[in-house]
DOLUM-311897 format. One record per residue (C-alpha): residue number from 1; x, y, z; residue in one letter. Coordinates in Angstrom, 1 decimal, always signed. Layout:
N
+-----+--------+--------+--------+-----+
:   n :   east :  north :     up : res :
+-----+--------+--------+--------+-----+
: NUM :      X :      Y :      Z :   A :
...
+-----+--------+--------+--------+-----+
//
This chain:
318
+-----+--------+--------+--------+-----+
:   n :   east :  north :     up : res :
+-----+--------+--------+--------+-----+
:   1 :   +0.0 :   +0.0 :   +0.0 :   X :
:   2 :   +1.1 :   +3.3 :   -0.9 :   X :
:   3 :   +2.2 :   +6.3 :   +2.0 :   X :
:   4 :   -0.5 :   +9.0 :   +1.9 :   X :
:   5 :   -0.2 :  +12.9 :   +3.0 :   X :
:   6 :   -0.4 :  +12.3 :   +6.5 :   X :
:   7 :   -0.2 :  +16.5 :   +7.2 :   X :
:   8 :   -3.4 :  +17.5 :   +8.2 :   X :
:   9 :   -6.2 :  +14.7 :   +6.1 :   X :
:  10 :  -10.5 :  +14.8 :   +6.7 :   X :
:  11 :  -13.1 :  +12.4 :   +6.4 :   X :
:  12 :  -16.4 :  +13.7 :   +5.7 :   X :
:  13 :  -18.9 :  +11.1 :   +4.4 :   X :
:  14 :  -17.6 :   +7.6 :   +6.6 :   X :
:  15 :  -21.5 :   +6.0 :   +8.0 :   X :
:  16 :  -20.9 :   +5.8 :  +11.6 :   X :
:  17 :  -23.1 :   +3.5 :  +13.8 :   X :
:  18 :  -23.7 :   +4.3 :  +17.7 :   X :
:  19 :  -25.7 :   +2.5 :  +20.2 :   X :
:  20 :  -27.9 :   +0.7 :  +17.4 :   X :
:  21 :  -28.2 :   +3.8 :  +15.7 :   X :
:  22 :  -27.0 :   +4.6 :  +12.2 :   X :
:  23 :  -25.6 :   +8.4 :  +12.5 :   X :
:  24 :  -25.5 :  +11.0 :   +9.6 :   X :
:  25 :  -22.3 :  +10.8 :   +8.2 :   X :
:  26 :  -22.0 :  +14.8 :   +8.1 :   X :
:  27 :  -21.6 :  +14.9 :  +11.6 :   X :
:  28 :  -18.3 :  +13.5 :  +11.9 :   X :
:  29 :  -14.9 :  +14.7 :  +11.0 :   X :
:  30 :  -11.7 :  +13.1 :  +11.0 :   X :
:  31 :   -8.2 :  +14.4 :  +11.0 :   X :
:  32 :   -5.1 :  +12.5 :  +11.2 :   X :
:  33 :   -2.4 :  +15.1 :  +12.5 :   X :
:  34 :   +1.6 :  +13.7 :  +12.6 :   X :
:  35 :   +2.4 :  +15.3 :  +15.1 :   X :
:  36 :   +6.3 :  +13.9 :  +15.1 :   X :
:  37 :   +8.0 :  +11.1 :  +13.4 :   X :
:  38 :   +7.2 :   +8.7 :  +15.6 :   X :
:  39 :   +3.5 :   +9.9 :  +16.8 :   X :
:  40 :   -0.3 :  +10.7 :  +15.2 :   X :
:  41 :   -3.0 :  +12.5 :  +16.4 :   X :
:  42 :   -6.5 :  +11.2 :  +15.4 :   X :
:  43 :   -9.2 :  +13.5 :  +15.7 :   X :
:  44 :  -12.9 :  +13.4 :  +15.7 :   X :
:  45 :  -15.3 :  +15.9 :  +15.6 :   X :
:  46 :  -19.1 :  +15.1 :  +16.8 :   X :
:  47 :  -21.0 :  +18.3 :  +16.1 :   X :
:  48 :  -19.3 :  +20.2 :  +18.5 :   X :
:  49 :  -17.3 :  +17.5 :  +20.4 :   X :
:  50 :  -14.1 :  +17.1 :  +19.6 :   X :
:  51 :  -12.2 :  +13.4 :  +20.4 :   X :
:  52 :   -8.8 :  +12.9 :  +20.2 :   X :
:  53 :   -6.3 :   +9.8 :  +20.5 :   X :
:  54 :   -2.6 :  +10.3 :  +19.8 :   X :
:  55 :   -0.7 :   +6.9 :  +18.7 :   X :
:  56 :   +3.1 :   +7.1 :  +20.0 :   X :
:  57 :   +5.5 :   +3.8 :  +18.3 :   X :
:  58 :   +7.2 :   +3.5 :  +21.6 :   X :
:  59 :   +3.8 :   +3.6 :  +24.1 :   X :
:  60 :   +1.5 :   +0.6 :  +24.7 :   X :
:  61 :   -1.2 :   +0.9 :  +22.2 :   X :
:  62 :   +1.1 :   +0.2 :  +19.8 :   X :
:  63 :   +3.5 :   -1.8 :  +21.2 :   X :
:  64 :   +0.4 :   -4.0 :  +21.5 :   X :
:  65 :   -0.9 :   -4.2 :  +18.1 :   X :
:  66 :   +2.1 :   -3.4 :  +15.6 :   X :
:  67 :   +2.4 :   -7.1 :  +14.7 :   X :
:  68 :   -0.9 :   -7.0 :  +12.7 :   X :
:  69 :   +1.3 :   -4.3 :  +11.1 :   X :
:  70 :   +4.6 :   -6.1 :  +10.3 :   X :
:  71 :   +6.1 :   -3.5 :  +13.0 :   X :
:  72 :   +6.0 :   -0.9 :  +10.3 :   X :
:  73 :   +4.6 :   +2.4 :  +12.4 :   X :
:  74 :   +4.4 :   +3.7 :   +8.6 :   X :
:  75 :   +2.5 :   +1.6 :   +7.1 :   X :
:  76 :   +0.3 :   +1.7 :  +10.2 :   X :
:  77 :   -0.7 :   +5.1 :   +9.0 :   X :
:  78 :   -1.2 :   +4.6 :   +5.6 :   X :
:  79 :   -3.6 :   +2.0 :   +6.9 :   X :
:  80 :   -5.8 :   +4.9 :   +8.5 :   X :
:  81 :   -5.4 :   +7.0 :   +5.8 :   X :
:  82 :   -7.3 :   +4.5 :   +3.6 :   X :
:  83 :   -9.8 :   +3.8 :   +6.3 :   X :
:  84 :  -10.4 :   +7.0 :   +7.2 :   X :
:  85 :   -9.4 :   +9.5 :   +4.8 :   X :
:  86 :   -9.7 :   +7.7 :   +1.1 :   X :
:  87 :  -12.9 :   +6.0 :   +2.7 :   X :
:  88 :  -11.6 :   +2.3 :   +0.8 :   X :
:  89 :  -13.9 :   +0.1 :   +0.6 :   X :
:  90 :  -12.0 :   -2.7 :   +1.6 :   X :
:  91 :  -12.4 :   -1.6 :   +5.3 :   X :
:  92 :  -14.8 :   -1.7 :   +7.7 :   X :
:  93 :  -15.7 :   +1.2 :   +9.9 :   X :
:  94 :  -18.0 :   +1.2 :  +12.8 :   X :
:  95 :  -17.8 :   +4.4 :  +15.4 :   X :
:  96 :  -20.0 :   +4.3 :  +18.6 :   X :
:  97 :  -20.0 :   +6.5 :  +21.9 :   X :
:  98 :  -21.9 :   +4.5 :  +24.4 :   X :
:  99 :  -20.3 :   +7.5 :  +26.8 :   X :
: 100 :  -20.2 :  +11.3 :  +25.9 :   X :
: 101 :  -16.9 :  +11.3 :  +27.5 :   X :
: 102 :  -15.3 :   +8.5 :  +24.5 :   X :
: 103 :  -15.7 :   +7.4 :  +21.0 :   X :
: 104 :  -14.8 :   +4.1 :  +20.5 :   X :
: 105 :  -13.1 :   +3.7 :  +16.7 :   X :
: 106 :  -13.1 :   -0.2 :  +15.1 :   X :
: 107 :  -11.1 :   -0.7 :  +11.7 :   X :
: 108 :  -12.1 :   -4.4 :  +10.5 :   X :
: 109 :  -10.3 :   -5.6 :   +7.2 :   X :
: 110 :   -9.9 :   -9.0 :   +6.2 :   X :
: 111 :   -9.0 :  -10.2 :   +2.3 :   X :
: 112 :   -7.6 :  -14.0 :   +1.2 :   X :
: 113 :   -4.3 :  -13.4 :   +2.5 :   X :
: 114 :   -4.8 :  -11.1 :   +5.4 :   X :
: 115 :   -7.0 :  -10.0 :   +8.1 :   X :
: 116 :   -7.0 :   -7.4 :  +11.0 :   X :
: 117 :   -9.3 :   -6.1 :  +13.5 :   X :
: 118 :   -8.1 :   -3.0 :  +15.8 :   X :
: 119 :  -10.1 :   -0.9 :  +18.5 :   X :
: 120 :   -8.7 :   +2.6 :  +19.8 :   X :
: 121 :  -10.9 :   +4.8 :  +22.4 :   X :
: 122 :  -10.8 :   +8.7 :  +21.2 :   X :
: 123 :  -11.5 :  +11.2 :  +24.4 :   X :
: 124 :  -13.5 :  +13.8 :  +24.9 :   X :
: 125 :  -11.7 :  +17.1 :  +24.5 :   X :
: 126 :  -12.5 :  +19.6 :  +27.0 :   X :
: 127 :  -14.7 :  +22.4 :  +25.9 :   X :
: 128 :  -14.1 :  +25.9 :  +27.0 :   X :
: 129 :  -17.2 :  +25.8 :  +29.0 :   X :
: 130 :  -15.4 :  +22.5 :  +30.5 :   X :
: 131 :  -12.3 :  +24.3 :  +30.9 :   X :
: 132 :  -14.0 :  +27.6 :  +33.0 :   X :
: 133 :  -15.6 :  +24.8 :  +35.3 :   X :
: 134 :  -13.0 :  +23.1 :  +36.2 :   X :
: 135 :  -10.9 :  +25.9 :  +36.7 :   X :
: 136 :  -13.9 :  +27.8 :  +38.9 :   X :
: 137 :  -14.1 :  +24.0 :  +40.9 :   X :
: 138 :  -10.1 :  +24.4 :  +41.4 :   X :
: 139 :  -10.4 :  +28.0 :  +42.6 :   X :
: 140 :  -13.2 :  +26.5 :  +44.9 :   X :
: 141 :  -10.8 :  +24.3 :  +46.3 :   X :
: 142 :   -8.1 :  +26.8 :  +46.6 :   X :
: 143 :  -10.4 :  +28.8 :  +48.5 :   X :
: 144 :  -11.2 :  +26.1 :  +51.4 :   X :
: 145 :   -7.4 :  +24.8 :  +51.1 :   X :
: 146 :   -6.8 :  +28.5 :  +52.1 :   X :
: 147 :   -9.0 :  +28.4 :  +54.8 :   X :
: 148 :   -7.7 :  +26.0 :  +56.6 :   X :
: 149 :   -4.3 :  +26.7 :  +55.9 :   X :
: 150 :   -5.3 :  +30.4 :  +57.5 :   X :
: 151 :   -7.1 :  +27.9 :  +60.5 :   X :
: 152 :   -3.4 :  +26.4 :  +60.3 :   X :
: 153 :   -1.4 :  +29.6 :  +60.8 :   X :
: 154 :   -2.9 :  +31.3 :  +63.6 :   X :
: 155 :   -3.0 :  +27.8 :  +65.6 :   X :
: 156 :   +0.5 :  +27.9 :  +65.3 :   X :
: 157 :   +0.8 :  +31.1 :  +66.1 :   X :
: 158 :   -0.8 :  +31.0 :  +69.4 :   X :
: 159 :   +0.8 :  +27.8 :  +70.0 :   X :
: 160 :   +4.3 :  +29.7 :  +69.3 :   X :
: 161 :   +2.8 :  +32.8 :  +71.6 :   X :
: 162 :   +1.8 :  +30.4 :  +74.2 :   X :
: 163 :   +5.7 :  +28.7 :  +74.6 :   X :
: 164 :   +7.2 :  +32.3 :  +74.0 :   X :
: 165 :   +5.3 :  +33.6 :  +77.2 :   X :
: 166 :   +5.1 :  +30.3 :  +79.3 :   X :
: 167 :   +4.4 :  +31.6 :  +83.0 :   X :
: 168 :   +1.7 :  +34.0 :  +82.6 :   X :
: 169 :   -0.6 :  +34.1 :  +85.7 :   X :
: 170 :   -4.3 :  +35.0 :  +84.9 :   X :
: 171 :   -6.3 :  +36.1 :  +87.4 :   X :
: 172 :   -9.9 :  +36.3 :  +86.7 :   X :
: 173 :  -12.4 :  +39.0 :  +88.2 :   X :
: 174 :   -9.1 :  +40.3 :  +89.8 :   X :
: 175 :   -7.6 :  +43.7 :  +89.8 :   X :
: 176 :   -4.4 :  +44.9 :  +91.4 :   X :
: 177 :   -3.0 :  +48.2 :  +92.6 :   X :
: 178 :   -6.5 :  +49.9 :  +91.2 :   X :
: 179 :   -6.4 :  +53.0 :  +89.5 :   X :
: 180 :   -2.7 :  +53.0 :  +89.8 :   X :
: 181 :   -2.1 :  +53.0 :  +85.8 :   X :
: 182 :   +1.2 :  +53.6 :  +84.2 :   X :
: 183 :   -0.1 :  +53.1 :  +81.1 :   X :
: 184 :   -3.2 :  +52.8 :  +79.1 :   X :
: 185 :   -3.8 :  +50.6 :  +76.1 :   X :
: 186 :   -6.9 :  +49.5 :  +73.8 :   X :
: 187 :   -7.5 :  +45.8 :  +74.3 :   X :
: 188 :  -10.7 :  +44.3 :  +72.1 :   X :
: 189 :   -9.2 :  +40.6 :  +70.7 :   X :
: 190 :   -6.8 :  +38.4 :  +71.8 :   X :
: 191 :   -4.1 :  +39.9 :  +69.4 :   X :
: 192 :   -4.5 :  +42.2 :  +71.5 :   X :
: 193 :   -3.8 :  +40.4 :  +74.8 :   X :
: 194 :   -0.8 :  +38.9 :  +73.0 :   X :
: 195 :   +0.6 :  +42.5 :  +72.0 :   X :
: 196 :   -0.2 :  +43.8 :  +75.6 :   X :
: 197 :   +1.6 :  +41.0 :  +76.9 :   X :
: 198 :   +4.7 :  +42.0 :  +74.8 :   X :
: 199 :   +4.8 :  +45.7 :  +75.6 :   X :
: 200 :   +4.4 :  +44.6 :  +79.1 :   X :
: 201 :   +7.5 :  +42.5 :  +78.8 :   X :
: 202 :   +9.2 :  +45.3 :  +77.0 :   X :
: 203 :   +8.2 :  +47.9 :  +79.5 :   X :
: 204 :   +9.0 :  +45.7 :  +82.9 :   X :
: 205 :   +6.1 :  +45.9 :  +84.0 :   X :
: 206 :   +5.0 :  +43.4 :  +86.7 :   X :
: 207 :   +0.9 :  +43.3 :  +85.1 :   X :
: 208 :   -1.6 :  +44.5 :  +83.0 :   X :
: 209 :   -5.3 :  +44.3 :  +84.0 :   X :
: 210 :   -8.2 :  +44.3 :  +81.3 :   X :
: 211 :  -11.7 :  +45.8 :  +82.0 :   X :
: 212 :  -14.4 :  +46.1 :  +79.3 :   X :
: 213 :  -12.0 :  +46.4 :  +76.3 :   X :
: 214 :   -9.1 :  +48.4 :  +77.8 :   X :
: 215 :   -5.6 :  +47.4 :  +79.3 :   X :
: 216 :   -4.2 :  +49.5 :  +82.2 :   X :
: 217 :   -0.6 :  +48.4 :  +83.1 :   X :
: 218 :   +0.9 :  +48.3 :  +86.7 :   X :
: 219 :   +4.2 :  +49.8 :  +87.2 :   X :
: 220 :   +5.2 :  +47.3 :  +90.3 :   X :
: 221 :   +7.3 :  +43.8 :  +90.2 :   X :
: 222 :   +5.3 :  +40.5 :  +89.7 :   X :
: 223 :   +5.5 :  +39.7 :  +93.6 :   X :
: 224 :   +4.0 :  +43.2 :  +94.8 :   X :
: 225 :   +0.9 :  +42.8 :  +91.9 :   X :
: 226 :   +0.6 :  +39.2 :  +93.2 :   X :
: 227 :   +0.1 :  +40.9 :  +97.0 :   X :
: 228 :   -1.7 :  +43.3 :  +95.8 :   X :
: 229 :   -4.6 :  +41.8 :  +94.1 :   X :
: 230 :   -8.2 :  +42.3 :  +95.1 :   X :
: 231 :  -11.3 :  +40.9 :  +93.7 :   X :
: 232 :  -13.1 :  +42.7 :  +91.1 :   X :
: 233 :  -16.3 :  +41.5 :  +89.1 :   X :
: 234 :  -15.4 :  +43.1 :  +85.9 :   X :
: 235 :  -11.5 :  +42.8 :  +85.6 :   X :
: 236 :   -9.0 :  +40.5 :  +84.7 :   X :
: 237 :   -5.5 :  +40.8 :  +86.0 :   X :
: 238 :   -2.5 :  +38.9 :  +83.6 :   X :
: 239 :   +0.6 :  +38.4 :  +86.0 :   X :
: 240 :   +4.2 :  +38.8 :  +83.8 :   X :
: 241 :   +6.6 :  +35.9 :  +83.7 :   X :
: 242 :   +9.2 :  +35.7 :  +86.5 :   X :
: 243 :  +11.6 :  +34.2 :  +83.7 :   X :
: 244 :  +13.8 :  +36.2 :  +80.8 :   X :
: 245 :  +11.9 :  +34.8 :  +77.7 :   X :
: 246 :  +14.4 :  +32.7 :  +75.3 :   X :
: 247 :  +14.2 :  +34.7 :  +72.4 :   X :
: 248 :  +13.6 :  +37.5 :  +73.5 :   X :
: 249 :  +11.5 :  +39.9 :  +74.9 :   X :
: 250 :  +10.2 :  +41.2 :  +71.4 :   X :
: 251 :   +6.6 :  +39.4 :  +70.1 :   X :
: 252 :   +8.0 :  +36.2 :  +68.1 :   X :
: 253 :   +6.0 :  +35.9 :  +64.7 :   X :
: 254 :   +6.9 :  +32.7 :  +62.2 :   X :
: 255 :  +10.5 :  +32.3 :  +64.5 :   X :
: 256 :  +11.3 :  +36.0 :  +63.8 :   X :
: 257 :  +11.0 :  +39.6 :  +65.8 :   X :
: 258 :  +10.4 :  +42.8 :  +64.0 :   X :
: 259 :   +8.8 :  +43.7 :  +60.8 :   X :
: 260 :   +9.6 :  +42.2 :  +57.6 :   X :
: 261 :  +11.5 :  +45.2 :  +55.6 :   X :
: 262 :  +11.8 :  +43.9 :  +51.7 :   X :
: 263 :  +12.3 :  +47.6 :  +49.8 :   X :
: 264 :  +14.3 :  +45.9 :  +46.9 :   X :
: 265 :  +18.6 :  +46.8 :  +48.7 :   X :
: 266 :  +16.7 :  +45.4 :  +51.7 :   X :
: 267 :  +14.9 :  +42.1 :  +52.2 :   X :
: 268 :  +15.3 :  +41.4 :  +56.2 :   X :
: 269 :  +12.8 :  +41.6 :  +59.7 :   X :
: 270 :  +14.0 :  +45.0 :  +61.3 :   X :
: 271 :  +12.8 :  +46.2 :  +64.7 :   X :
: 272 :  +13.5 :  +49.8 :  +66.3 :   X :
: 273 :  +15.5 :  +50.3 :  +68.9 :   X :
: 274 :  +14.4 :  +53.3 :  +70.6 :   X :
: 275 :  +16.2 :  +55.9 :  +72.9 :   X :
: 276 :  +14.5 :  +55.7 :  +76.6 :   X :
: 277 :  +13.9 :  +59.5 :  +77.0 :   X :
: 278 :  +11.0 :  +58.7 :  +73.9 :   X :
: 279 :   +8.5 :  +58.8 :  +75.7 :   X :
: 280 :   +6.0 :  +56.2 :  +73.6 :   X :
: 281 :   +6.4 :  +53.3 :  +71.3 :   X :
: 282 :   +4.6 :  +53.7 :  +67.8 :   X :
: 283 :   +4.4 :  +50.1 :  +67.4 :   X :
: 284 :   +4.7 :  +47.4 :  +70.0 :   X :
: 285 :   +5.5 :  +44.7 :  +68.0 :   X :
: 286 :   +8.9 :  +46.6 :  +65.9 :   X :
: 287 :   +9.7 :  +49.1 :  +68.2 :   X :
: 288 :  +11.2 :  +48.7 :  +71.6 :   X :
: 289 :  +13.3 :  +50.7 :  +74.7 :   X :
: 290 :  +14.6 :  +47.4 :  +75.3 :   X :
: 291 :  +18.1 :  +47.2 :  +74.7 :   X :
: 292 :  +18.4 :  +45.4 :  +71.7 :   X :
: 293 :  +19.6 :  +41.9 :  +72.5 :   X :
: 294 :  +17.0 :  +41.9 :  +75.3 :   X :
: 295 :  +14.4 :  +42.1 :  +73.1 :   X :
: 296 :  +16.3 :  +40.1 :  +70.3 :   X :
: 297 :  +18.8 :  +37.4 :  +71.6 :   X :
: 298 :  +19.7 :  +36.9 :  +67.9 :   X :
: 299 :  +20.2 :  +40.3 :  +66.1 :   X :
: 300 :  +22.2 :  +42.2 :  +64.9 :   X :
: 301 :  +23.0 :  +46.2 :  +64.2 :   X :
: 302 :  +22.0 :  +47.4 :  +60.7 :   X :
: 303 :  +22.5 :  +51.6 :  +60.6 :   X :
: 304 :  +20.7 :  +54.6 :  +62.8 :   X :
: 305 :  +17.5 :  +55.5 :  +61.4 :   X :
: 306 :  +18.2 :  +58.9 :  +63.4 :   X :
: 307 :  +19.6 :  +60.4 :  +66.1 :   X :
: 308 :  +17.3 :  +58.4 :  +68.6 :   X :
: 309 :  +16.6 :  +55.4 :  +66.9 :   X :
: 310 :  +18.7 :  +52.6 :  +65.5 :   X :
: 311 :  +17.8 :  +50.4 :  +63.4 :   X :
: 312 :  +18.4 :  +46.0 :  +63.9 :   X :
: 313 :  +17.9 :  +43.4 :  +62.4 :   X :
: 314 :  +16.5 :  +39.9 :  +63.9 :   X :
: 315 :  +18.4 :  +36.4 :  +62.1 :   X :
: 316 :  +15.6 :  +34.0 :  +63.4 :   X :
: 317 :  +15.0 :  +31.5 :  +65.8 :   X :
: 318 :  +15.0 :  +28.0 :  +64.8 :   X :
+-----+--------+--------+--------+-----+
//
């Protein structure tokens, strides 16, 4: 048998039979793509549906049937090309998709000499509409993979603020030293508790007590709060830790201190070292009147930011 174009080659008129039912021929389409040397593409085209199966010499389909063939992969596709393309009648054709998702394509030829019969299962190319689903069912999942890798986070965060500040004392409906406040600060969500509990660290304070949605920090040790503390019906008194804190006395986030700084020169977590005669501290969290391996036992001096504050930078903590 002669090689035929295999380029780009149609059928349009093969009778194609389907679950019993004898389908216009017009409504398929075949191509027969090479898509290298050694690998076709057959195509199919239902109406709107495309179907494809690519044949590769070295893969199983092949591999499986090439004796019927006399291992020739070339004459293999001159084969289809009379079957499918030049419509011979010496072949037998039947195309049926008991499932939307597959076509299933049989090629029967027999003659005095020779016979064959051989069975390869096209699939349903996704359609754009396909394509948007899928994608929309992915972001879907992305979305709740998200979630709970959010859920994730912040238990691990609270688990790492929980072993940063071990010994804290709570003392519910307890208030000590009353209306002796150092300092004021706006408590509403446990962030919040965790950040009080750092500036109170930071400030060497010996307690903080939270009533309605406001801090008030106690400027005495931990023993004189402890001796000091009264009941009260609408207060909450959080005792420091008696301890220095491992790392630090700067709020730990993902095993660093400070804020991540990434301005393109500079991609490092930098805290503040501020100057004890400044009077507040902008941010908890970054800025601090702790000397700077107090609040950072793993840091290191970058440059002065001015003449009051220098600027450091924390290496982690494993």
């Amino acid at each position: 048998m002669e090689a035929q174009n295999t380029g780009t080659l149609k059928c349009e008129h093969i009778i194609v039979q389907a679950d019993e039912c004898i389908l216009p021929p017009e409504r398929y389409h075949f191509n027969i793509d090479m898509i290298k040397d050694n690998e076709i593409s057959i195509k199919c085209k239902l109406d709107d549906i495309l179907y494809r199966f690519n044949i590769i010499e070295n893969e199983k389909w092949w591999q499986e049937n090439k004796q019927l063939f006399q291992q020739s992969f070339n004459e293999f596709i001159d084969i289809l090309v009379s079957a499918l393309t030049n419509r011979s009648p010496d072949f037998e054709i039947m195309i049926t998709n008991k499932y939307i998702n597959n076509l299933n394509v049989t090629i029967k030829y027999q003659s005095r000499y020779f016979k064959f019969q051989i069975l390869f299962k096209l699939v349903k190319e996704p359609s754009l509409e396909d394509k948007i689903e899928k994608l929309q069912i992915e972001m879907k999942k992305l979305h709740i993979d998200n979630i709970e890798l959010h859920r994730e986070i912040k238990e691990i965060r609270k688990e790492q603020q929980q072993e940063q500040y071990p010994d804290w004392q709570i003392l519910k409906k307890t208030d000590t030293y009353p209306r002796e406040n150092i300092e004021i600060r706006t408590c509403k969500t446990v962030d919040d508790i965790e950040q009080c509990k750092a500036y109170c660290i930071q400030k060497e304070y010996g307690a903080f007590v939270i009533n309605g949605q406001t801090a008030f920090f106690r400027n005495y040790s931990r023993k004189e709060c402890l001796e000091k503390a009264c009941k009260s019906s609408n207060s909450d008194t959080y005792i420091a830790p008696t301890q220095i804190i491992k790392y630090g006395k700067g709020m730990l986030v993902d095993g660093f201190h400070g804020l991540w700084c990434d301005n393109g020169a500079l991609k490092i977590h930098i805290f503040h070292y501020y100057n004890k005669d400044v009077s507040e501290l902008p941010n908890p969290r970054w800025d601090t009147h702790c000397e700077p391996h107090t609040f950072c036992s793993n840091c290191r001096f970058v440059k002065n930011h001015s003449h009051d504050i220098d600027i450091y930078e924390c290496l982690g903590h494993n």
